[in-house]
N, C-alpha and C positions, 0 to 999 in steps of 0.2 A: 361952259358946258361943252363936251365933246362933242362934234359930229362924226358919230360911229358911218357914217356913208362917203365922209371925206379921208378917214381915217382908211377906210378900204379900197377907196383909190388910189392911198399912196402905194397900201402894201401892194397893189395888182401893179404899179408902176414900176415899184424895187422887183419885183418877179421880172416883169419884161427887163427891166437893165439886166439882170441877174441871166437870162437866159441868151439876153443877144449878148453880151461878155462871155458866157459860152461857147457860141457859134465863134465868136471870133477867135478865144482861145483855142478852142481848137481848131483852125486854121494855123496857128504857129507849131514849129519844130523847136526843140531842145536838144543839142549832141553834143554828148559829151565823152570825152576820151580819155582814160586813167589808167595808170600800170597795168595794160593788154586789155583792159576792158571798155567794148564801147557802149553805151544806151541812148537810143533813138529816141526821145517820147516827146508826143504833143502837150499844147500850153494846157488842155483841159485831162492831162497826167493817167495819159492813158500811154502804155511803153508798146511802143512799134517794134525795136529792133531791142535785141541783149547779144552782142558777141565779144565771148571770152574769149583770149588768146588766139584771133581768127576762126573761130567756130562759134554757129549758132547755138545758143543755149535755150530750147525754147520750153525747154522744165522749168527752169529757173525762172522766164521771162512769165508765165503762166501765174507760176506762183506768189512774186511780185504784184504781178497787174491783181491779182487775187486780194492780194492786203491792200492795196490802195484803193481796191474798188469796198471793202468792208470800212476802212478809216474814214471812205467818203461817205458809205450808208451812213453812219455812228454822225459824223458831222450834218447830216441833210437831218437827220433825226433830232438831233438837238435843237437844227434850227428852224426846227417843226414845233417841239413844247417850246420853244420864246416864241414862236409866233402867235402859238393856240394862247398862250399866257397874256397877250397883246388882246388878241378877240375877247379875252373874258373880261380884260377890261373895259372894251367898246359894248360890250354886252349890259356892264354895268353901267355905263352912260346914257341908255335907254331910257 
């Protein structure tokens, strides 16, 4: 038989790893340098710096941080129904 109350202490434990791997990611840099273009961005993918061919580009750097902050909604989102899908089945082991 499941225990649905052990069960929820794992998933509040993978939350806590999940958020202190976070904080830590974002504590780290990424820089990267390519034919004139630089990008600054932290481990938790968020872009500090966009400079093309010496000039800040900060439309483009906007824009950017704009789709990865939506690919990361779409992703939290998913793995929001595997989890609620997780609960319904601690729900049924009641």
């Amino acid at each position: 038989m499941i225990n649905p109350f052990r069960a929820l202490g794992d998933l509040k434990s993978m939350r806590d790893q999940a958020l202190k791997m976070q904080q830590v990611l974002s504590q780290e840099e990424v820089i990267v340098e390519k034919n004139g273009i630089k990008v600054v961005m932290s481990g938790d993918q968020k872009i500090k710096e966009l400079v093309i061919d010496g000039e800040e580009h900060w439309r483009a750097k906007e824009a950017i941080a704009e789709a990865i902050r939506k690919s990361q909604e779409i992703a939290a989102k998913k793995l929001t129904e595997i989890s609620g899908g997780l609960q319904g089945l601690l729900g049924q082991g009641k």
